[in-house]
N, CA, C and O atoms as a MOPAC input file, in Angstrom:
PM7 MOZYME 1SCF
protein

 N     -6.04900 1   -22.66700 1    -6.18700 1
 C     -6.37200 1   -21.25900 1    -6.12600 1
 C     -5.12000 1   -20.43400 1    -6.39400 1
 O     -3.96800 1   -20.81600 1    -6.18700 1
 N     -5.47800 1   -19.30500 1    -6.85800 1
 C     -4.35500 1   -18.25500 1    -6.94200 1
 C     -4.09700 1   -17.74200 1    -6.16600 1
 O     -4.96200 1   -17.20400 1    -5.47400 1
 N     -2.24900 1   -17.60100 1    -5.76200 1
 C     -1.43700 1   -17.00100 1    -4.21200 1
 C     -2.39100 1   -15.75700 1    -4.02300 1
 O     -2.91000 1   -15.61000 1    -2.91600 1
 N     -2.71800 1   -14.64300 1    -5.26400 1
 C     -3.06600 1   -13.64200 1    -4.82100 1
 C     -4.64900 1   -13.60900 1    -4.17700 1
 O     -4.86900 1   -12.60900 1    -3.49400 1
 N     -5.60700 1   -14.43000 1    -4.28900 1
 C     -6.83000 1   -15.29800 1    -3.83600 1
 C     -6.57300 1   -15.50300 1    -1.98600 1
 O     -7.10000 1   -15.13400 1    -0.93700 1
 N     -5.61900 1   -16.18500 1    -2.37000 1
 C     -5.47800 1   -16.67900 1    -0.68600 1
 C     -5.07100 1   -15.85500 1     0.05400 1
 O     -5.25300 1   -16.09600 1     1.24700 1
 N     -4.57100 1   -14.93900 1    -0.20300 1
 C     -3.66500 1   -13.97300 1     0.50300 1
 C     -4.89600 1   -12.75800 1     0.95500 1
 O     -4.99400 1   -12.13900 1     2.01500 1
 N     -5.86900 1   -12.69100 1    -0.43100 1
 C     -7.35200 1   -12.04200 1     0.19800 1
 C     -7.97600 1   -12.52300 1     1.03100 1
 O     -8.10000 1   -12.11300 1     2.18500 1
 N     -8.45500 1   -13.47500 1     0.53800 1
 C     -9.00700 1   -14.42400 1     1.57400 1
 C     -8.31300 1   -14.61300 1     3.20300 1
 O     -9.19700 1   -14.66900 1     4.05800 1
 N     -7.64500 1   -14.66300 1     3.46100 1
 C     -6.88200 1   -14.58700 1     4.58600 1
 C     -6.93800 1   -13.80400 1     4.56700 1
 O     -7.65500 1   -13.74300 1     5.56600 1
 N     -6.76000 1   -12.20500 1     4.11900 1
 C     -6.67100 1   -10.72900 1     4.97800 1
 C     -8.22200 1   -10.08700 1     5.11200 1
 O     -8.57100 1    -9.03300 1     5.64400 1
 N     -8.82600 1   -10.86400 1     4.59700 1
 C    -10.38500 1   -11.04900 1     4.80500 1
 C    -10.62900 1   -11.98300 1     5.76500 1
 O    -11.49000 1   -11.42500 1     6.44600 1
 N    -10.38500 1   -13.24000 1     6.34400 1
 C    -10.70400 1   -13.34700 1     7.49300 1
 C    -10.51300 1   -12.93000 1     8.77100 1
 O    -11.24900 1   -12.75600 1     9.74200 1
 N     -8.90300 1   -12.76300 1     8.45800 1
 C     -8.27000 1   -11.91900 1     9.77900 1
 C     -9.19700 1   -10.96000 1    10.41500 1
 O     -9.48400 1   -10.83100 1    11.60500 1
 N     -9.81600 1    -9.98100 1     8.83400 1
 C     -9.85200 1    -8.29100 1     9.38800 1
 C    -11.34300 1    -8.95500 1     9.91300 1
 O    -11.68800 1    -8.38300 1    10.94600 1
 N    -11.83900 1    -9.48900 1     9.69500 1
 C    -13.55400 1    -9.96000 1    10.31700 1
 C    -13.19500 1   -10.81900 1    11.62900 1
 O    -13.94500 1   -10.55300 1    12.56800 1
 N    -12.22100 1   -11.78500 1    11.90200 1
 C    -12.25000 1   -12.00900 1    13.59300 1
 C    -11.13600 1   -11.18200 1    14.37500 1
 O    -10.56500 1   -11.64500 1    15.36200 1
 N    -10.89500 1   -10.00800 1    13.88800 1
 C    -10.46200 1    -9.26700 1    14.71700 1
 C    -11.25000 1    -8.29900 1    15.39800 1
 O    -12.00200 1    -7.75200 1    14.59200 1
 N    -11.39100 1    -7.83900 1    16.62300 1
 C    -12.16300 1    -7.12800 1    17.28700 1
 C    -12.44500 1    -5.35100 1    16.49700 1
 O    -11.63300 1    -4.46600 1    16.22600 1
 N    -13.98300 1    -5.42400 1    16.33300 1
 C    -14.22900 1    -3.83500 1    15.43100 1
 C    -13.39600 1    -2.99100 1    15.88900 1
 O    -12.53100 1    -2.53500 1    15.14100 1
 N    -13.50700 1    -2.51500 1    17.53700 1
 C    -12.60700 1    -1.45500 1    17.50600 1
 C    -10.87900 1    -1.30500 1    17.02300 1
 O    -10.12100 1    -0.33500 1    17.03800 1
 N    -10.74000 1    -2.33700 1    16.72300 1
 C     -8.97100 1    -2.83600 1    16.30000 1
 C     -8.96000 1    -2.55600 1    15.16900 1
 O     -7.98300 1    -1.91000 1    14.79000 1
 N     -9.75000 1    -2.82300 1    14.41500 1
 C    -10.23300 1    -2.64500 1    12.75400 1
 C    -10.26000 1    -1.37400 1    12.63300 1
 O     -9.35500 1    -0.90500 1    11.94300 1
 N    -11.03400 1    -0.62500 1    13.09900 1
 C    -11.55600 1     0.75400 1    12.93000 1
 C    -10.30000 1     2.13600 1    13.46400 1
 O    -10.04100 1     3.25000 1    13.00800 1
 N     -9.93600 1     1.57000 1    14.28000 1
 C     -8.26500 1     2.27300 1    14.92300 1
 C     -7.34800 1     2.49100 1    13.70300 1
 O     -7.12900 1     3.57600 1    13.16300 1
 N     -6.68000 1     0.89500 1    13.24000 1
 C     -6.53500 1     1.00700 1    12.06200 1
 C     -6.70600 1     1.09400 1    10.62500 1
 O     -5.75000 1     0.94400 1     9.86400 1
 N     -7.94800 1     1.34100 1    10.20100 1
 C     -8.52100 1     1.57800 1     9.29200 1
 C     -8.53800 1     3.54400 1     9.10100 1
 O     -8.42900 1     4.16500 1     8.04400 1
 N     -8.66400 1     3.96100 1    10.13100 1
 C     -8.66200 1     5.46200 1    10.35300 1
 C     -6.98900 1     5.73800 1    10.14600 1
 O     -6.79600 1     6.31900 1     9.07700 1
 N     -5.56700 1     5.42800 1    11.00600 1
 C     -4.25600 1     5.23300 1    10.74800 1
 C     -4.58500 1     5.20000 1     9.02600 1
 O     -4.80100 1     6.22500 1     8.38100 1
 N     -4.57900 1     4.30600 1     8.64800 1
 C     -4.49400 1     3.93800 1     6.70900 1
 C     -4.76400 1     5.45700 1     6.32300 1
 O     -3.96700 1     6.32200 1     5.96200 1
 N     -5.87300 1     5.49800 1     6.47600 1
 C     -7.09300 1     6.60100 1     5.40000 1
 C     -5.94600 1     7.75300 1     5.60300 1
 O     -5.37500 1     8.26800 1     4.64200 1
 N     -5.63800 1     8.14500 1     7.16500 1
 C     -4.74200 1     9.52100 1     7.07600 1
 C     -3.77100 1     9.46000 1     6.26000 1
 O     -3.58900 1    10.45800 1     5.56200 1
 N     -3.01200 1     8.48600 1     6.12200 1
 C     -1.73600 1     8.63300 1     5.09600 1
 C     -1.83200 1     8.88800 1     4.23700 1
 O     -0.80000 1     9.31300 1     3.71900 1
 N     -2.98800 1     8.86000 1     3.43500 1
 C     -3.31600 1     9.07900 1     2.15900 1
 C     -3.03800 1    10.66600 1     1.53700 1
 O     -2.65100 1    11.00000 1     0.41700 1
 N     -3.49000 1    11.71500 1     3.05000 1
 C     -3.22200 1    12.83500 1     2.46000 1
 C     -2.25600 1    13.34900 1     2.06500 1
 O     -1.15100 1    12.91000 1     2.38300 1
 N     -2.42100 1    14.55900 1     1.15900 1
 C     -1.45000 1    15.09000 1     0.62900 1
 C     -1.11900 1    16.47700 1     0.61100 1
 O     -1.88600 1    17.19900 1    -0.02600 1
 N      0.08200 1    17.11900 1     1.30300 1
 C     -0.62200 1    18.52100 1     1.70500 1
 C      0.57200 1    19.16500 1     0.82300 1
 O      1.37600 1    18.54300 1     0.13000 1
 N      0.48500 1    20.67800 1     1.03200 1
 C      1.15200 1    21.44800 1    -0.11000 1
 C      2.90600 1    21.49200 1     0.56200 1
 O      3.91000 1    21.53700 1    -0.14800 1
 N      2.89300 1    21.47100 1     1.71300 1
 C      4.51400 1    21.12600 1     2.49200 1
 C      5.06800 1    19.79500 1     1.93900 1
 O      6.26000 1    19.59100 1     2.16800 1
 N      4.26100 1    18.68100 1     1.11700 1
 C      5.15900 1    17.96200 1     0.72700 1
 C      6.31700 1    18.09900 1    -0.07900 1
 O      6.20400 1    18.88500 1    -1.02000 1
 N      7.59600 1    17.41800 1     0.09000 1
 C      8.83300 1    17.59900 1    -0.65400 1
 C      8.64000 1    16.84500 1    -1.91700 1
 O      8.52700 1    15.62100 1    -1.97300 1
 N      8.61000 1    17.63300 1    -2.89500 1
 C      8.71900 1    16.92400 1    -4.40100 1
 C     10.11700 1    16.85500 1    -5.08200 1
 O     10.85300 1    17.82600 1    -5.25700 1
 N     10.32400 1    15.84400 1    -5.36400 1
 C     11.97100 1    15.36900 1    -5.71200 1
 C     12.13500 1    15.60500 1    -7.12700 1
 O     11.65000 1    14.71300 1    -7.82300 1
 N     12.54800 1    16.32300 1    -7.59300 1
 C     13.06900 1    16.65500 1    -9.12800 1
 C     14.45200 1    15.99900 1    -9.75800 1
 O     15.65600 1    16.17300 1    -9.56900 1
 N     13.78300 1    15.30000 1   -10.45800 1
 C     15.55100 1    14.19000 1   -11.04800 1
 C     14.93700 1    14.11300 1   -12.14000 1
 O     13.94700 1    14.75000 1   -12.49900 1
 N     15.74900 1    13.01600 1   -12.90300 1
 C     16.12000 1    12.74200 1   -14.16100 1
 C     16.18900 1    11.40400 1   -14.30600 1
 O     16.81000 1    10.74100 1   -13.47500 1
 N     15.50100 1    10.75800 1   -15.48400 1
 C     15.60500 1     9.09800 1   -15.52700 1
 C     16.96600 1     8.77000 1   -16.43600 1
 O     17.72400 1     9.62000 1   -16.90400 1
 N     17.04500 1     7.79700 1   -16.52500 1
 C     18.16200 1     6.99400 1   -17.39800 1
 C     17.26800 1     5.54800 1   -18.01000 1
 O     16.51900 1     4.96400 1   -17.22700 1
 N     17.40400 1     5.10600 1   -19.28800 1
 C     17.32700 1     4.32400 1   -19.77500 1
 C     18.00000 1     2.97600 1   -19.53700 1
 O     19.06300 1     3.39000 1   -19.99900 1
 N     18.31400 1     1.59600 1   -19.17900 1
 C     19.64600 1     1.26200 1   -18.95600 1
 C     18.59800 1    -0.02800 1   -19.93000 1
 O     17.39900 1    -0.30500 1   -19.92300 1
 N     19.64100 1    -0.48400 1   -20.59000 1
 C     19.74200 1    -1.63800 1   -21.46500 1
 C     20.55200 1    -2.74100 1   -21.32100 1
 O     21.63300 1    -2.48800 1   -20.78900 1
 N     20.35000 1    -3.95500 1   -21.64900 1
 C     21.08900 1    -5.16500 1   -21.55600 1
 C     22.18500 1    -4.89600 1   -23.36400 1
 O     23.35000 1    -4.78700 1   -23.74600 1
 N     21.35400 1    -4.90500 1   -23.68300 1
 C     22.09500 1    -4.81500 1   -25.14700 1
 C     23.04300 1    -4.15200 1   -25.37400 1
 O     22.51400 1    -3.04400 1   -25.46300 1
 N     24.48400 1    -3.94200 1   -25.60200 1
 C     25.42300 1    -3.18700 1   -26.37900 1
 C     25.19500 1    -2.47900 1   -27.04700 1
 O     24.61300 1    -3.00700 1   -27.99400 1
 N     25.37900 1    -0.73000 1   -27.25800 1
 C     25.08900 1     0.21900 1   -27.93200 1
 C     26.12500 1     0.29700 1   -29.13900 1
 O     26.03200 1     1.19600 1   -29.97600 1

């Protein structure tokens, strides 16, 4: 099987014999982070290219 397979599979069994309300506690924690409000700090920079090769 593929690492990334097992690694579901295992975070799929976990989250099913762990007790609902434990699940649901953190499942609600997750969802909030998601938001995004207008006080967030937006970082303004500049990229760089970087190369292995000699210019």
């Amino acid at each position: 099987m593929d690492d990334a397979a097992l690694l579901w599979l295992g975070s799929y069994v976990f989250t099913e014999l762990c007790p609902p309300a434990v699940v649901a506690e953190h499942m609600k924690e997750l969802a909030g982070n998601m938001e995004v409000s207008a006080q967030d700090e937006v970082v303004d920079a500049e990229a760089t290219d970087v190369s292995d090769k000699p210019s």
